[in-house]
Each structure stands twice: as C-alpha cells, then as structure tokens.
C-alpha positions as CSV (number, residue, x, y, z in Angstrom):
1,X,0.0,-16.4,28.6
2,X,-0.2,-13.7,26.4
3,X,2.3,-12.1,24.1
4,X,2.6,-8.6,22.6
5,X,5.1,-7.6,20.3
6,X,6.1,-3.9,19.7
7,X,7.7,-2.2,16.8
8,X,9.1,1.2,17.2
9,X,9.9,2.6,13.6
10,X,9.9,6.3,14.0
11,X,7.3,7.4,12.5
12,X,4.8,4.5,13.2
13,X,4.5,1.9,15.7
14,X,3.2,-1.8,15.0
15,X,1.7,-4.0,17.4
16,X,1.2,-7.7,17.6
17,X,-0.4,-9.8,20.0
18,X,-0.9,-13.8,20.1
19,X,-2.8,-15.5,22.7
20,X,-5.1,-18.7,23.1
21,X,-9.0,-18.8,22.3
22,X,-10.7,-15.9,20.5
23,X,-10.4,-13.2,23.1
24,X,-6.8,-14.6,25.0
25,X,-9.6,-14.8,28.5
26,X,-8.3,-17.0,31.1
27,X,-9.1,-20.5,30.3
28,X,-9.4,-20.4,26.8
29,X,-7.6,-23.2,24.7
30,X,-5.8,-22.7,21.2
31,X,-7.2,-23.9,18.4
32,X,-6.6,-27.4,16.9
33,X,-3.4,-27.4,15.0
34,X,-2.2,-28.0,11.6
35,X,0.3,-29.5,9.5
36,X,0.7,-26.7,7.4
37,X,1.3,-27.5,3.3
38,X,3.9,-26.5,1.6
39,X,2.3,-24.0,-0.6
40,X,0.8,-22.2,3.0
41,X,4.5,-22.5,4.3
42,X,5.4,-20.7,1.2
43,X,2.5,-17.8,1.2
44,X,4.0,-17.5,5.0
45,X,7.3,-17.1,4.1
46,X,6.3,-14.5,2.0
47,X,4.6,-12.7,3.9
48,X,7.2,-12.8,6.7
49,X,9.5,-11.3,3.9
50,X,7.0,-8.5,2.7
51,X,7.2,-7.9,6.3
52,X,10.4,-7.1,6.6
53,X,11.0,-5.1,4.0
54,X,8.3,-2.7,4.9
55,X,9.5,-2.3,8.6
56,X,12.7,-1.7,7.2
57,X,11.4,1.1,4.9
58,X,9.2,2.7,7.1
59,X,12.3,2.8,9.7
60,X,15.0,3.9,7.3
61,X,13.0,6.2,4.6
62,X,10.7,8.8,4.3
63,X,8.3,10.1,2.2
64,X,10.4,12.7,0.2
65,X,13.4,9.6,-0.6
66,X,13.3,8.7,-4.0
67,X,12.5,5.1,-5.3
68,X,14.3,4.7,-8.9
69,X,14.5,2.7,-12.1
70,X,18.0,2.6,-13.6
71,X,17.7,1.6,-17.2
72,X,19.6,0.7,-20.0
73,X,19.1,1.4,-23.4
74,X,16.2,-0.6,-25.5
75,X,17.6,-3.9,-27.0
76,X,20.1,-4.0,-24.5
77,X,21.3,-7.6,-23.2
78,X,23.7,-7.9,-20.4
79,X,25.2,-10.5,-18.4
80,X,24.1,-10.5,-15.2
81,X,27.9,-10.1,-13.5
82,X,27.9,-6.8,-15.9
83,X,25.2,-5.4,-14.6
84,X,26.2,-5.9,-11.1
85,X,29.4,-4.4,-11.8
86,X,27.8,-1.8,-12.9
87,X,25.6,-1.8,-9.9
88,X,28.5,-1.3,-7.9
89,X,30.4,1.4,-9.4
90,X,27.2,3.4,-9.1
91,X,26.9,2.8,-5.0
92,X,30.6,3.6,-5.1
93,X,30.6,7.1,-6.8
94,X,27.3,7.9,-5.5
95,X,28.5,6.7,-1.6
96,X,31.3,8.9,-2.0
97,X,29.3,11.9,-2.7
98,X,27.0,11.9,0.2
99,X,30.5,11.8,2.3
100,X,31.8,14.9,1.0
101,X,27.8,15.9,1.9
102,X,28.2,14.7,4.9
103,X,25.3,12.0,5.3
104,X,25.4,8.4,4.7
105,X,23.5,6.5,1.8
106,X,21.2,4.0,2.6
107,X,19.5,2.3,-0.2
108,X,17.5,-1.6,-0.9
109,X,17.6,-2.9,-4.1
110,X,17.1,-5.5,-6.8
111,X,18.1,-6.1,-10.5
112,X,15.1,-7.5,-12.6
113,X,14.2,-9.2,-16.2
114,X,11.4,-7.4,-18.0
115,X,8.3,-9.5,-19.6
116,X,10.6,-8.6,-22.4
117,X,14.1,-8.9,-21.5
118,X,15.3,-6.0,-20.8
119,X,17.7,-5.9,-17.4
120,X,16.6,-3.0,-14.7
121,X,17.7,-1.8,-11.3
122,X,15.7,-0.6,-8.8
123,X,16.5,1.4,-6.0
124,X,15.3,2.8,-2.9
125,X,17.5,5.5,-2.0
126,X,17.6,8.4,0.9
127,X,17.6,11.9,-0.5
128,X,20.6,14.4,0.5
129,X,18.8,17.0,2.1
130,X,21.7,20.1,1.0
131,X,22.4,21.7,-2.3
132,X,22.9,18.6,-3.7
133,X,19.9,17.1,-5.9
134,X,20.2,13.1,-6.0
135,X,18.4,12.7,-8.7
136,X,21.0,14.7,-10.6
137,X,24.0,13.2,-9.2
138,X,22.5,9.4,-10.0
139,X,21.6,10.4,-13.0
140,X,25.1,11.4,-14.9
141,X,26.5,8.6,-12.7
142,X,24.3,6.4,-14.7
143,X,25.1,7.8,-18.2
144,X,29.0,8.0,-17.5
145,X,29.2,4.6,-16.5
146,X,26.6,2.9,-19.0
147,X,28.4,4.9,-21.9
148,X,31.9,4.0,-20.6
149,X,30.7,0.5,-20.9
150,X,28.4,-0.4,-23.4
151,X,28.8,3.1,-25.8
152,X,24.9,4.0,-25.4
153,X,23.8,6.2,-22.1
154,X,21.3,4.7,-19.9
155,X,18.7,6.3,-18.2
156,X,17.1,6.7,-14.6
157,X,13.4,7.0,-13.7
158,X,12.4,9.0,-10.3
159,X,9.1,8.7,-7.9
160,X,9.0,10.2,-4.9
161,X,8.3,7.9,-2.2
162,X,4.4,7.6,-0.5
163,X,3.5,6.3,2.6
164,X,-0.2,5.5,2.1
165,X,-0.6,1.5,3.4
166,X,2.7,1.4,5.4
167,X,4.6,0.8,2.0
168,X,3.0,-2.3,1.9
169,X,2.8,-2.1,-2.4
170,X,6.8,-1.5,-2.7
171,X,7.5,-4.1,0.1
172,X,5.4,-6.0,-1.8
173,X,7.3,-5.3,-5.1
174,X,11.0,-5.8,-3.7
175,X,10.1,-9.3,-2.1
176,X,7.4,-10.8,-5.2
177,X,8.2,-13.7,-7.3
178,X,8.8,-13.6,-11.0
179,X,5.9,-14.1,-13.0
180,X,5.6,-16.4,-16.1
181,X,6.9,-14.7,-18.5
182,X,9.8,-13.3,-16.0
183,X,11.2,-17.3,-15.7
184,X,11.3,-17.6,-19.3
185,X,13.2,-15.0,-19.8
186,X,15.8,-15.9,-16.8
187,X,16.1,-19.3,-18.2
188,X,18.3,-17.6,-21.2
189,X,20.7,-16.9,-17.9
190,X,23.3,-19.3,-16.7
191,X,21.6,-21.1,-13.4
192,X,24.0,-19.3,-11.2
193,X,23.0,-15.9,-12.3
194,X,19.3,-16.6,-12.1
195,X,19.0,-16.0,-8.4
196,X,20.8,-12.3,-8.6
197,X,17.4,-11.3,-10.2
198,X,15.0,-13.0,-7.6
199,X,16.2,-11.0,-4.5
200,X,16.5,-7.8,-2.9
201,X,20.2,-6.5,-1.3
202,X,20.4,-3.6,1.3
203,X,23.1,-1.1,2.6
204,X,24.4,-2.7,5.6
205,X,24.1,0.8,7.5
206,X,20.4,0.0,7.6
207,X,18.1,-0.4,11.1
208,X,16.6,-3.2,11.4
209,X,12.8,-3.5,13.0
210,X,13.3,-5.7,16.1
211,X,10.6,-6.0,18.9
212,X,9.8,-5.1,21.9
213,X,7.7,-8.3,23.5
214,X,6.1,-8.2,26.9
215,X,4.7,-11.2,28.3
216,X,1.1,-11.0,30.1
217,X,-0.4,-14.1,32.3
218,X,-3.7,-12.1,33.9
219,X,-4.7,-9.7,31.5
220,X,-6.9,-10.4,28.2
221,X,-7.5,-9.3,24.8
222,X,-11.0,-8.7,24.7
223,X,-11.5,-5.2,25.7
224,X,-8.8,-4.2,22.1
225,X,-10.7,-6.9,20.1
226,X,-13.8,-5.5,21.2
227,X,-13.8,-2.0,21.2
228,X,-10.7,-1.2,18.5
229,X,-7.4,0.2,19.7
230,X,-7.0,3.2,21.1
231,X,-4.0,5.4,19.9
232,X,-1.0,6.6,22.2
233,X,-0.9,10.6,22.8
234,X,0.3,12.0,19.3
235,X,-0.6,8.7,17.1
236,X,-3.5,7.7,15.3
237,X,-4.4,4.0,14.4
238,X,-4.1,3.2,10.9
239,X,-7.2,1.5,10.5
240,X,-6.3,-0.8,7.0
241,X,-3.8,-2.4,9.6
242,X,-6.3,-3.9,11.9
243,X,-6.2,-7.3,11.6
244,X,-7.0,-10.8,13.4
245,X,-6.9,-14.1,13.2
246,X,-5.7,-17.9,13.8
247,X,-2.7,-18.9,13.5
248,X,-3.6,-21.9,12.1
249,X,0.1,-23.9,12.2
250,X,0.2,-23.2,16.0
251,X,-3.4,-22.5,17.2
252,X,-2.7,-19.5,18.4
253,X,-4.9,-16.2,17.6
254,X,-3.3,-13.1,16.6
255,X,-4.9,-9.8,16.7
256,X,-2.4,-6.4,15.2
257,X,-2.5,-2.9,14.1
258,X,-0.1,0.1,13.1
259,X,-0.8,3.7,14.7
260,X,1.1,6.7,13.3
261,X,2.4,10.0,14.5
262,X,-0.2,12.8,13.2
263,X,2.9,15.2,11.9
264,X,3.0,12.2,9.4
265,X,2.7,13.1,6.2
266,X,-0.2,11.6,4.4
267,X,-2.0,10.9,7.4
268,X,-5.4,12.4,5.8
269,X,-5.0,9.3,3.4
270,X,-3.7,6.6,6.0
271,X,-6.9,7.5,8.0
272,X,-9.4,5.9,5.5
C-alpha cells in the first residue's frame, strides 16, 4: 500500500508519499520500529507545527503582505492582559477598515519577551490592495492607542513578505521556543500569562491546508525516487524541498517535494 498526500495552496503544491522498504516495490517490508523518546516526540511535534504554519502562509499570503513588529516605547513594561487588550483594539479598528475597503483581514500572530524585556507583537497581515496603504492605517492605529494608554506612542516596523524556501524561516519563527534568556525574562510573569507569549493566534477567516490522499496497492515509488520529480504543466519543482527518509516511529519511508507555479514571484531564487 502506498500513500500520497497532496496539498493544493495556490500558488504551490506539496506532495507526500509513505510507503514500505526503500523504493515502496511490491514486497518490500518497513523498517523495524521505534519507541520514539520524548525529546524525538518533541523535535516531531515541532516540526508538524512549523508545518502548519507554513501551508497556512503560503495558502493565505503572498509575497507583497506585510509581516510587522508592533512596538512599544523602550523601558516599557506591560502586563500581559494589557498588551492583549491592546492587541485587540488594534484588529478591531484595523478590521473595520478593510470592511469599509471592502476585503477581509487575515492576519497570524504572536506577542513576545525580548532577550531584554521588552513586550512585542508580531503580525502577519494581508495588504489592502486600493488607495488604502496598511502600513499607514496600522501605524496611527498603533500610536493612538499606545498613547491613549500608556502616554508614550509606540511604533510599527514593516517587511514585505518573501517567498524564498516556502516561508519556512517565518514558519519557523511563529512556532520556535523561547530561548534562555526569553524564560528568564517570562518567569517575572504570573504562570498564567506565561503561555500568551509561547504561541501563535490566527484570524479564524483563514484556509486551512488539508490533503488530498490517494491510496495506491500496484504502483511504486522508485521511478520519482530515482529519477526526481517531474513538474505538472505550469509548475516547477522546488528542489530545497526534495526530501526522503524513514519514518523511524512507524517504519515507514517517506519521500516529498513542493513544485510552484512559474508566474511565482521569486521563482529565479526558489530554483536554486
């Protein structure tokens, strides 16, 4: 038996495939399973997360959405229930502006504790695409509601998004664990606040990546593994994404790639 999953997200398409032996041929066993440790259960976990994310970006955003910092002024120390009231009478103004525009706002994000302190937002937002600029309109949200509040105007930082990799790096950056120096300075929170800065949130209006899986009982793997995949009419393969290996809590080999549409834009970088 042979499995292949299939992720449609626009402007890529991921593949997976899991089957016995090295090359899934007919006859071929699994490999000798594993009781898996916990810190392998944990590097697993987080990589299913990273996952995620990333599927969920490359579905939702594109390259000219804006990923963003919102600050507060240096020396500033908040409780966490401030800034997440803050948080949300930014997504409310803001959410209200792209319905008079029109379009819905779609955003992931996650509040975090600087190596020195210092409370941040950050926020992966879609761009209005009219006369309205959304770096703009976040930004005097921002400073209105910091200043209403605390009497000192915060500030936003803007990069344009990048799709080099799959967004593998912010993925990577919206799931990751706090460093050292990150705990020590959440263990001057209350417990209960800790976890608001060790997680990512997202707009509910979000798609989410789900699969398309096809079973296969005759045919094998060994002709992709082989020779490399070949891209569908209008894609090419991303070839940082091909990957393989063994599953090594179930036995199973795994073999997966991403290919991309060639209107894409950075494809002359994705192609290395």
């Amino acid at each position: 038996m042979y499995t292949r999953l299939k992720y449609d997200l626009g402007k890529a398409v991921e593949y997976e495939y899991h089957f016995k032996g090295n090359y899934g041929a007919p006859g071929e066993k699994r490999g000798r399973r594993k009781k898996p440790t916990p810190e392998q259960i944990e590097k697993q976990n987080q990589w299913n997360k990273e996952t995620l994310v990333r599927r969920t970006i490359l579905l939702n955003f594109d390259e000219d959405d804006l990923w963003i910092c919102l600050k507060y002024p240096k020396g500033t120390r908040l409780p966490a229930e401030t800034v997440k009231a803050h948080w949300r009478q930014l997504r409310i103004k803001t959410s209200k502006a792209y319905k008079k525009a029109e379009e819905m706002l779609k955003f992931i994000y996650r509040m975090e504790v600087s190596k020195a302190g210092g409370i941040h937002i950050h926020m992966l937002v879609n761009r209005l695409r009219g006369e309205i600029q959304t770096d703009k309109l976040i930004s005097q949200y921002w400073k209105e509601i910091t200043s209403e509040s605390i009497g000192k105007a915060g500030h936003v930082n803007y990069t344009p998004l990048y799709e080099s990799g799959g967004y593998e790096a912010l993925a990577q950056y919206l799931t990751k664990k706090p460093g050292q120096e990150e705990y020590e300075q959440l263990s001057l929170f209350p417990e209960a606040e800790r976890k608001d800065f060790i997680r990512y949130s997202t707009s509910r209006n979000l798609k989410r990546p789900v699969p398309e899986k096809k079973e296969y009982r005759r045919w094998t793997v060994r002709k992709l593994i082989e020779e490399g995949p070949k891209p569908a009419p209008g894609y090419f393969i991303d070839k940082n994404s091909i990957k393989k290996g063994v599953n090594r809590y179930t036995g199973m080999s795994w073999y997966r790639y991403r290919e991309v549409k060639l209107d894409t834009l950075g494809k002359e970088k994705m192609r290395e």
